[in-house]
FIDREN-912619 format. One record per residue: x, y, z of N, C-alpha, C, CB in turn. Coordinates in steps of 0.2 Angstrom, whole numbers, plus 2048, in hexadecimal, padded with zeros to 3 digits. Glycine has a CB too. Example, Ala and Ser with C-alpha at 12.3 -4.5 7.8 and 13.67 -1.06 7.14 Angstrom:
2
8427E482783E7EA8278427F08278397EA82D 8407F58238447FB8248408008278467FD81D 
//
This chain:
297
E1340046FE12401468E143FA465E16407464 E103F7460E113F045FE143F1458E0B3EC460 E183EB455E1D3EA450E1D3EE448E1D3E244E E153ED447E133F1441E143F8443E0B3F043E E133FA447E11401449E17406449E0E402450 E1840C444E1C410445E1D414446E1E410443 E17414449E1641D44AE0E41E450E13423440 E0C421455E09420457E0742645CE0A41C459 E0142A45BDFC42E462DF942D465DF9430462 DF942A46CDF5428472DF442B477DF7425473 DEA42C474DE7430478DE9437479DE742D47D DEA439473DEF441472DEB449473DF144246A DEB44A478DE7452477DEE458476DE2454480 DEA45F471DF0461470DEB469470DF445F468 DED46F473DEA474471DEC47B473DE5473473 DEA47D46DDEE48546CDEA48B46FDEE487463 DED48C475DE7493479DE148D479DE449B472 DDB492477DD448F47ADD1489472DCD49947C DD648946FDD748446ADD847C46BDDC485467 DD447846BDD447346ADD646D466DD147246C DDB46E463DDE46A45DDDC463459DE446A45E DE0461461DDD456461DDC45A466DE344C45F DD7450467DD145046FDD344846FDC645346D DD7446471DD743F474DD743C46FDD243C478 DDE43C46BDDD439464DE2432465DDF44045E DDF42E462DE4428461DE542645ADE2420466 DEC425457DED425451DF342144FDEC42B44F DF241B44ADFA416449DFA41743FDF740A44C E01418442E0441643AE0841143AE0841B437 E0540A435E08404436E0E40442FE033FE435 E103FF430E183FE42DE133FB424E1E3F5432 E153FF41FE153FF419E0C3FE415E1B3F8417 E0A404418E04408416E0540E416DFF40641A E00410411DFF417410DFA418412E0041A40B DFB41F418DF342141DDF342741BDF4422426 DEC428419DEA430416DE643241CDE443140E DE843641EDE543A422DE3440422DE7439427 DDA440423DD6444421DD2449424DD344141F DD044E423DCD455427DC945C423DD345742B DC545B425DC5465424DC9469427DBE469427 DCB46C425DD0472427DCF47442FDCE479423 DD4475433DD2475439DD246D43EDCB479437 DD246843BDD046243EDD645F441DCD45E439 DDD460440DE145E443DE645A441DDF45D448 DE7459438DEB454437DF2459437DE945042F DF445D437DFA463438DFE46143FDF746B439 DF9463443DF846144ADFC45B44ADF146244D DF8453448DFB44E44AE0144D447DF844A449 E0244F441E0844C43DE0F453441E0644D431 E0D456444E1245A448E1545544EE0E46144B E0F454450E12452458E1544A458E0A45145E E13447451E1744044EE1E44144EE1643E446 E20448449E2544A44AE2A44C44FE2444B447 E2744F453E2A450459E2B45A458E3144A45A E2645B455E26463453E22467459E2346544B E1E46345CE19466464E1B45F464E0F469466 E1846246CE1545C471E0F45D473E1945C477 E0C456473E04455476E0445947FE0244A477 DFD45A480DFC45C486DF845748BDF9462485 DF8453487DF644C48CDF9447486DEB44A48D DF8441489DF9439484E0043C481DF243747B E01437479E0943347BE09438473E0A42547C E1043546FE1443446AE1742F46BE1843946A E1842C466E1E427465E1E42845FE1D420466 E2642845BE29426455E2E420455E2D42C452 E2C41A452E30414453E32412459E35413451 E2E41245DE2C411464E31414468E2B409466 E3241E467E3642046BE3442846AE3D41C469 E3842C46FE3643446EE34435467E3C43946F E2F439464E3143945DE3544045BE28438457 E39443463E3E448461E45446462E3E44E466 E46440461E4D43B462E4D43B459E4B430468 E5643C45CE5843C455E58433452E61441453 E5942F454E57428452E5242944EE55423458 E4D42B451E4442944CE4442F447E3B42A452 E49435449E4643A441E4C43743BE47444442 E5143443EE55430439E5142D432E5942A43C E4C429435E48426432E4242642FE49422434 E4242D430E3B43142CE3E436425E36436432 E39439421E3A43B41EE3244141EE3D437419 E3444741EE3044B41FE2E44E419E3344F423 E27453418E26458413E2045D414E2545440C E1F461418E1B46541CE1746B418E21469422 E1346B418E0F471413E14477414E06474415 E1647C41BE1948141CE2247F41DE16485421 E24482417E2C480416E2E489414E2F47740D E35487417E3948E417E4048A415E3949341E E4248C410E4B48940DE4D48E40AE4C482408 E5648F40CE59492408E59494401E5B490409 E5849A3FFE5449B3F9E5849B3F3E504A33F8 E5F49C3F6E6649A3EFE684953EDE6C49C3F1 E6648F3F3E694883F2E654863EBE664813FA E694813E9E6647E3E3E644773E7E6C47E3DC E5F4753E2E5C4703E4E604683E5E5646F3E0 E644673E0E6A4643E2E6D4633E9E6F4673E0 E6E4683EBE7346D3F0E6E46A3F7E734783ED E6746C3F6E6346C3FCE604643FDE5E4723FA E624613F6E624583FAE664553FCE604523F5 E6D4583F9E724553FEE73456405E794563FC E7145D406E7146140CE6D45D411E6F46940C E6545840EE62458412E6444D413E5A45C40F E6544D40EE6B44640DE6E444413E73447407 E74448414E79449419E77448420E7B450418 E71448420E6D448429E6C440429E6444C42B E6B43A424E6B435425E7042F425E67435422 E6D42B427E75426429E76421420E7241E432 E7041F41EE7141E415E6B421410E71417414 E6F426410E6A42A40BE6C429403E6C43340B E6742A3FEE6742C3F8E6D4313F6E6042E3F8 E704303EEE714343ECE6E43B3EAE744323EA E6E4433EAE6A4463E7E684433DEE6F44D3E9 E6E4413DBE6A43E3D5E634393D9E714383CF E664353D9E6042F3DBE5A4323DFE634293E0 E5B4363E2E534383E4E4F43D3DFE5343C3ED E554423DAE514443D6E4D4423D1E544463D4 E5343B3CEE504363C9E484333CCE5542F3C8 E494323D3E4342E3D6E3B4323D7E4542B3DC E3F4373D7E3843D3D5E384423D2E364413D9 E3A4413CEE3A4433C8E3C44B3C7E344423C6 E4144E3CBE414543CCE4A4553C8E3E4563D5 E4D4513C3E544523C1E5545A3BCE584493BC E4E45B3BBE4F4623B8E514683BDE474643B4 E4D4673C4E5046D3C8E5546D3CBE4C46E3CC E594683C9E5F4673CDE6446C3CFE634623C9 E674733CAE694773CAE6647F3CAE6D4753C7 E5F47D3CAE5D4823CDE5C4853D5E584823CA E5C48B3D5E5B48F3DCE5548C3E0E5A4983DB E5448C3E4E4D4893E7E484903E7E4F4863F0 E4B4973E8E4649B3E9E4649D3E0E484A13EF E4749B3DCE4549D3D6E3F4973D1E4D49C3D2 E3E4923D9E3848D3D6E324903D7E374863DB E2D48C3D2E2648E3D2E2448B3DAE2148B3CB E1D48B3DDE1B4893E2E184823E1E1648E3E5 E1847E3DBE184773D9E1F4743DBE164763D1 E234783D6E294753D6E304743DDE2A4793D1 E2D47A3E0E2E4773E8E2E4723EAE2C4783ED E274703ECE2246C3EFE274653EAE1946F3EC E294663E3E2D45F3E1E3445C3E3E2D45F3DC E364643E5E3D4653E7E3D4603F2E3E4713E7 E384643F3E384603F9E3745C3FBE354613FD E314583F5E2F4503F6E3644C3F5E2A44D3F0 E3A4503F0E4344C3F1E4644C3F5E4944E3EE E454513F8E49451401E4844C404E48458406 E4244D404E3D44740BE3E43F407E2F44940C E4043E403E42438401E47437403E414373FD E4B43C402E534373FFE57436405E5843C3F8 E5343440BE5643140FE56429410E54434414 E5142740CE4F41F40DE4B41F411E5441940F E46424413E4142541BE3E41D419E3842E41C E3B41A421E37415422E31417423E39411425 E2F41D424E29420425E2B428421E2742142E E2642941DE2543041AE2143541CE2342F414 E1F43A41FE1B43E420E19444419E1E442427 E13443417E12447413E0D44D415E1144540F E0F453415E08458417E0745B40FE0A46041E E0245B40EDFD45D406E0445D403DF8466405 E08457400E0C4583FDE0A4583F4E10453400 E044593F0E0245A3EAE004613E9DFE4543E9 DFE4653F0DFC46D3ECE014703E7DFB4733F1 DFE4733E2E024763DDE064743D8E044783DF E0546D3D9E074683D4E024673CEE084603D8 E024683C8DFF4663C3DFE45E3C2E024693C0 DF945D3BEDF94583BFDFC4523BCDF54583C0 E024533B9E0844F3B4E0A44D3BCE0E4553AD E0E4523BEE114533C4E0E44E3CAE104593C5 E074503CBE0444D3D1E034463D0DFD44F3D3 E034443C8E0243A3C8E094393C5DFA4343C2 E0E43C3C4E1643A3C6E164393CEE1B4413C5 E1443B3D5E1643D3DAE124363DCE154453DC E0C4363DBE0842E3DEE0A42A3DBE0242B3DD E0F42B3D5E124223D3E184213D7E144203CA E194273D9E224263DDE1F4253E6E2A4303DB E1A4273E9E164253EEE1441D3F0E114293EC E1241A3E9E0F4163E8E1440E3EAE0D4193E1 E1C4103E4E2340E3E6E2340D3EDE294123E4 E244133F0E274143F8E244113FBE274193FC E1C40E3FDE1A409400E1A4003FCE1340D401 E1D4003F5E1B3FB3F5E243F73F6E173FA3EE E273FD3F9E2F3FA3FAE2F3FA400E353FE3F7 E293F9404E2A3FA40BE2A3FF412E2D3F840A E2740440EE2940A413E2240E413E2F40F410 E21411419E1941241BE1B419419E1640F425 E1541E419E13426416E0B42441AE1242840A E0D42D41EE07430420E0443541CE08432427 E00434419DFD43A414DF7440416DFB43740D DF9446417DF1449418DF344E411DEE44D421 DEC44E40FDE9452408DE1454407DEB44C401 DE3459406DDC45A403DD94593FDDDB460404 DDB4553F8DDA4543F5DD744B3F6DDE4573F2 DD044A3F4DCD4433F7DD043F3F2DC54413F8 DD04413EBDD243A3E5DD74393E8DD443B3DD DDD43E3EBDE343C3EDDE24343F2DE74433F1 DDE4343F7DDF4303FDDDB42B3F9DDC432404 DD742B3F7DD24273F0DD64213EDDD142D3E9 DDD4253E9DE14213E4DE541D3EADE64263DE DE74213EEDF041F3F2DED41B3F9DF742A3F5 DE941A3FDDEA41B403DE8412405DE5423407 DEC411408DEA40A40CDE540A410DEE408411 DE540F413DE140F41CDDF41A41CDEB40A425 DDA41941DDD642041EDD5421424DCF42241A DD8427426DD642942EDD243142BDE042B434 DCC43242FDCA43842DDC743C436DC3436427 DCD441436DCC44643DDC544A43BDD344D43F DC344D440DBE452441DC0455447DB6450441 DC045C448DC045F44EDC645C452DBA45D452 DCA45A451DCF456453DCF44F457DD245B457 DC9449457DC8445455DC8441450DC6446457 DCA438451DC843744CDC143544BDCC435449 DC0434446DB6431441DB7430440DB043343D DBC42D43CDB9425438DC2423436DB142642F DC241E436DC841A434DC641142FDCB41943C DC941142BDCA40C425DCD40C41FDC5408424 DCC40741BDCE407415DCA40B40FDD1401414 DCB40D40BDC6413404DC040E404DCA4153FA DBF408404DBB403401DB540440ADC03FB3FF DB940240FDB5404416DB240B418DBA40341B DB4410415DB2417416DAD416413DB741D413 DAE414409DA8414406DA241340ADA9411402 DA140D40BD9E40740DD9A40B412DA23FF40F D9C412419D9A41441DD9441B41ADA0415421 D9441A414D8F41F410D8941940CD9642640A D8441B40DD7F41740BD7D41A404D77417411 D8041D403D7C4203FCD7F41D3F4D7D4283FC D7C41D3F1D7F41A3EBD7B4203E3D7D4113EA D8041D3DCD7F4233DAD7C41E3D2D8642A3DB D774213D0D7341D3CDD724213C4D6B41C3D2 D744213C0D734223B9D714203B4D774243B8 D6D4223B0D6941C3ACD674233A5D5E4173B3 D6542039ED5F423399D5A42239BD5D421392 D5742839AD4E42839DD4D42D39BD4C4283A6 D4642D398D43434398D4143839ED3F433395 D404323A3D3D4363A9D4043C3ACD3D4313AE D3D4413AFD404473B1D434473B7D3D44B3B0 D4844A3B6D4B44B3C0D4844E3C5D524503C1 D424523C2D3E4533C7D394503CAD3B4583C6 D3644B3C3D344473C6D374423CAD314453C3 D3C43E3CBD3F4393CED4343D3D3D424353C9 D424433D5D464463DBD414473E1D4944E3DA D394453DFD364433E4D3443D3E5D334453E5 D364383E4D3542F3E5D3942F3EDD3A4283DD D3842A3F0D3B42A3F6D414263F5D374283FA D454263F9D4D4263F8D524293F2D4F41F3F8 D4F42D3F0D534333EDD564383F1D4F4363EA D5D43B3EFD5E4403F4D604483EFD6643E3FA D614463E8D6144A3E3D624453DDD6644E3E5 D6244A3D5D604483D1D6544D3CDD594483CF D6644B3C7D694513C0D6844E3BAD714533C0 D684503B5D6844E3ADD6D4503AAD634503AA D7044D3A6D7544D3A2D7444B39AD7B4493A4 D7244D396D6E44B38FD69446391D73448389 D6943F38ED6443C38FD68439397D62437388 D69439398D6D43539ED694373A6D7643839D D664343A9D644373B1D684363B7D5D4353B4 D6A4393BAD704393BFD6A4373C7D754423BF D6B4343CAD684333D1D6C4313D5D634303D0 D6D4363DCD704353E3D6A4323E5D7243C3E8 D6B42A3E8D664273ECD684253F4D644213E9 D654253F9D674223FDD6441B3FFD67427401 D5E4193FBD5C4123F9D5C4113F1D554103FC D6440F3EED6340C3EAD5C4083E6D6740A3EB D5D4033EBD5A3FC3E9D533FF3E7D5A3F53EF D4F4013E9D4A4043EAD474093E5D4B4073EF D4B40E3E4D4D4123DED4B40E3D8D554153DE D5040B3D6D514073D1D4D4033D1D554033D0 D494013D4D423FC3D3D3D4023D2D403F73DB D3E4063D4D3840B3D1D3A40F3C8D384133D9 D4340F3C8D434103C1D3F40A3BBD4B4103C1 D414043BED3D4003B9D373FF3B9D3F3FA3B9 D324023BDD2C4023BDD294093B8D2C4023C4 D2E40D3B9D2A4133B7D2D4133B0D2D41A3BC D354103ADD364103A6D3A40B3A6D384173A3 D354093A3D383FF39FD3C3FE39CD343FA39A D3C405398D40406391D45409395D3D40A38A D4640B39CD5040E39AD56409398D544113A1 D5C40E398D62409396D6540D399D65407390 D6E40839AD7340A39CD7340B3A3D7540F39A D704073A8D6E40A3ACD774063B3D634083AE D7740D3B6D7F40C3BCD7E40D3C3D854103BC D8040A3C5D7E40C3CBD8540C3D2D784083CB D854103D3D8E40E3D5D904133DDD954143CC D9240E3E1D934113E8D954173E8D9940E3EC D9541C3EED984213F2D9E4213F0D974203F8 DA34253F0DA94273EDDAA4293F4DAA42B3E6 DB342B3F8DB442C3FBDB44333FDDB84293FB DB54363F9DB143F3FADAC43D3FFDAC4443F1 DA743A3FADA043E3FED9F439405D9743D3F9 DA5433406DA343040EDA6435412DA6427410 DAD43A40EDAF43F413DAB444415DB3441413 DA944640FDA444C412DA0449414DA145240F D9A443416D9744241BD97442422D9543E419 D9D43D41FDA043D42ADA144442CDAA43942B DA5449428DA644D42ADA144F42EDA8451427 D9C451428D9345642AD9145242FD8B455423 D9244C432D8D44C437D9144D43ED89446436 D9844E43ED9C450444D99457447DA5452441 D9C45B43FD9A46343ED92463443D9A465432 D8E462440D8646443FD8445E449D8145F432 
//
């Protein structure tokens, strides 16, 4: 594992019964990026971010955490965790349950300071089982911080968060990596990987399909999305060639192309007189559900 790298799967197969989770997967989390990692349900980011952790073990290929067991207490020293399925004491106050989780590191945060940094100093003296299922989910992002991790693990750490809450949580996300410290994110949510993510890793079937940055994903989807005034009708222009769909919005015509250039030369042929006319790339949604669809199908 080389100097950037802080985390690593090599060539990882993992499987449950007649379940095949990952299939020979290789996967790097470098030093002071954030990696969204992406999937349909079923696809195996759980699976990987477990076996990083040292929560399984692969049934072929490697683990590394800081180029070492990732069940050695050296390398969990220096992570900070936040798992979709959490079970904590229901009486602790949230206070109570950062110091507790404080206490495991060699220079931790105070419980003030990691509340202040995430905004969570209202729940401080509340019970934890008296939290809403948002308000957990904020309670625990404090825990998984307030060790000073150099690597963050986040599993869907925004469900249930509103969304005051959720762009409080990417601006303090946002901090962690620009102070030096790398976050593995998986979410189901795509704006999320959209806004936050350095580098996109997208599993299928417990492989991976495609790997780069939001701008490189894009770029792997040919379609673009074209809007203009026109009188013209969406029916008519949903049969020109390189169209893949159409819609209208008052005067406005919406058009999925998969030949722009082409399209649009036929728009100005057919009406001289439009305006407003945009025309704007693939967004990172639809390069995931492509890649996906053509694993799947």
């Amino acid at each position: 594992m080389n100097a950037v790298c802080l985390a690593e799967l090599a060539g990882v197969t993992k499987r449950f019964a007649k379940l095949v989770a990952l299939d020979g997967l290789n996967l790097e989390v470098r030093r002071g990026e954030l990696l969204a990692l992406l999937g349909p349900n079923g696809a195996g980011k759980t699976t990987a971010v477990s076996l990083l952790l040292g929560l399984q073990r692969p049934d072929a290929g490697s683990a590394h955490l800081f180029d070492q067991p990732p069940e050695s207490i050296e390398s969990r020293r220096r992570v900070g965790v936040m798992m979709q399925e959490v079970t904590l004491a229901p009486d602790l106050r949230v206070r109570e349950l950062i110091d507790l989780t404080a206490s495991y590191y060699p220079a931790p945060m105070t419980p003030a300071a990691a509340m202040e940094m995430t905004h969570t100093e209202a729940l401080s003296e509340k019970p934890y089982g008296k939290l809403s299922g948002g308000q957990k989910r904020q309670a625990q992002f404090a825990m998984a911080v307030c060790g000073r991790p150099e690597l963050l693990f986040l599993d869907e750490p925004t469900i249930g968060l509103d969304v005051q809450a959720r762009k409080a949580m990417w601006t303090t996300l946002r901090r962690i990596v620009d102070k030096g410290a790398s976050i593995i994110l998986t979410t189901h949510y795509i704006e999320e990987a959209e806004a936050l993510a350095d580098r996109v890793v997208v599993l299928c079937h417990g492989r991976l399909i495609a790997s780069g940055t939001v701008d490189e994903m894009r770029a792997l989807v040919g379609r673009r999305h074209i809007s203009c005034a026109t009188p013209l009708s969406a029916e008519q222009v949903a049969a020109w060639p390189g169209v893949e769909s159409t819609s209208r919005d008052g005067d406005f015509l919406h058009i999925v192309a998969s030949d722009a250039e082409a399209v649009v030369r036929r728009l100005v042929a057919a009406d001289v007189d439009f305006k407003e006319l945009e025309v704007r790339r693939a967004g990172l949604s639809e390069a995931f559900a492509e890649l996906t669809r053509e694993v799947v199908s």
